[in-house]
C-alpha positions in Angstrom: 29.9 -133.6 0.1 26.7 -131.9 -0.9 26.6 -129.0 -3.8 25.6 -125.7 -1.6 22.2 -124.0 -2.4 22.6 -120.5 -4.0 20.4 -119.2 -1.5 23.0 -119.9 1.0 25.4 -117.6 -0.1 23.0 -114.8 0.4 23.6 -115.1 3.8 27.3 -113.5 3.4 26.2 -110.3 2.4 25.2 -108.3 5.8 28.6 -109.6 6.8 29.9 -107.5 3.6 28.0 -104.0 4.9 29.8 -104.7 8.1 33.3 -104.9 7.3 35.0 -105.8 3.7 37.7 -107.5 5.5 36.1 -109.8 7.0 33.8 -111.0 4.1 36.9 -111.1 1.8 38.2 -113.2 4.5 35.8 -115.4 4.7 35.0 -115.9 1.2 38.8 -116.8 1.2 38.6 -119.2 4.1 35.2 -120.8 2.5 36.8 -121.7 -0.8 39.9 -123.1 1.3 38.2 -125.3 3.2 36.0 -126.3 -0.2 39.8 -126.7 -2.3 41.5 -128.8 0.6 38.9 -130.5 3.2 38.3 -133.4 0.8 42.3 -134.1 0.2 43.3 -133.8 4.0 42.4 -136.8 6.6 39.9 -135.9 9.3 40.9 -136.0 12.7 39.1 -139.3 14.8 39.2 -140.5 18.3 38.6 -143.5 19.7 37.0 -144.1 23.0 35.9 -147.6 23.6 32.7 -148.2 22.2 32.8 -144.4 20.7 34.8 -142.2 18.1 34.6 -138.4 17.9 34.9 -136.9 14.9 36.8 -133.5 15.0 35.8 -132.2 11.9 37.5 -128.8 10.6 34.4 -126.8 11.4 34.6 -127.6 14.9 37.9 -127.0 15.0 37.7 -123.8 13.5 35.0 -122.9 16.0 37.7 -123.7 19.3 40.7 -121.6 17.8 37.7 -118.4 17.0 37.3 -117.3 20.7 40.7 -117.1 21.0 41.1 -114.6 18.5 38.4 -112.8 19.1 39.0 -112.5 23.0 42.5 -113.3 23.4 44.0 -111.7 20.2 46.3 -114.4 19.6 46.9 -114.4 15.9 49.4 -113.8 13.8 47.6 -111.3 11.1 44.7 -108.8 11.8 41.8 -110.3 13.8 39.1 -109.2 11.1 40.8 -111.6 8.9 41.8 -114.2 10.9 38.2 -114.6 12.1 36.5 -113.9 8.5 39.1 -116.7 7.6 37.5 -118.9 10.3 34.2 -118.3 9.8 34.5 -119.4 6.3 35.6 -122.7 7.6 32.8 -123.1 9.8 30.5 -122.0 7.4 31.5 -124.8 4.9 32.2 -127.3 7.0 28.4 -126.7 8.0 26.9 -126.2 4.5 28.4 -128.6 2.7 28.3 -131.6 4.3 25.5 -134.2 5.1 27.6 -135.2 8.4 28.5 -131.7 10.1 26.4 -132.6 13.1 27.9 -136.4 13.7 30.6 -135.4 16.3 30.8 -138.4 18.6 29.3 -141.4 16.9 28.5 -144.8 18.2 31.0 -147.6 16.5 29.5 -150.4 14.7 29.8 -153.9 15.7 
């Protein structure tokens, strides 16, 4: 896991002028993620000569259209999506291998 550049943070802040919840939220979700992603196991699958790597950005990024167009959660949308986009957004920032999804198994 990489240390995340200050400059990064910045980009939170029009989030804030749009709505408080959803900032709060995400700043919540953010600091989750950064507490518990390196004590929980990834999810990997194995397909032959391939493994895709699930990793809890992506899966954040399935469950958010379902809140945002579907409604289905169990608190206030603003927060369950702030929540989820501060998942995503460390999941992103913070990690060297965010974009290795489905990688090639070594011989």
């Amino acid at each position: 896991m990489r240390k995340i550049n200050n400059l990064k943070i910045f980009f939170g802040a029009p989030i804030a002028l749009f709505s408080i919840e959803v900032y709060l939220a995400m700043v919540v979700g953010y600091f989750s993620a950064l507490f518990f992603s390196p004590k929980l196991k990834s999810l990997v699958l194995h397909f032959g000569k391939y493994r895709l790597h699930l990793h809890h950005w992506l899966l954040a990024l399935g469950i958010l259209p379902l809140i945002l167009f579907y409604k289905v959660s169990p608190v206030p949308v603003q927060l369950a999506s702030g929540f989820l986009g501060g998942l995503i957004f460390q999941g992103i920032v913070c990690y060297d291998d965010w974009h290795q999804v489905v990688v090639k198994k070594e011989s």
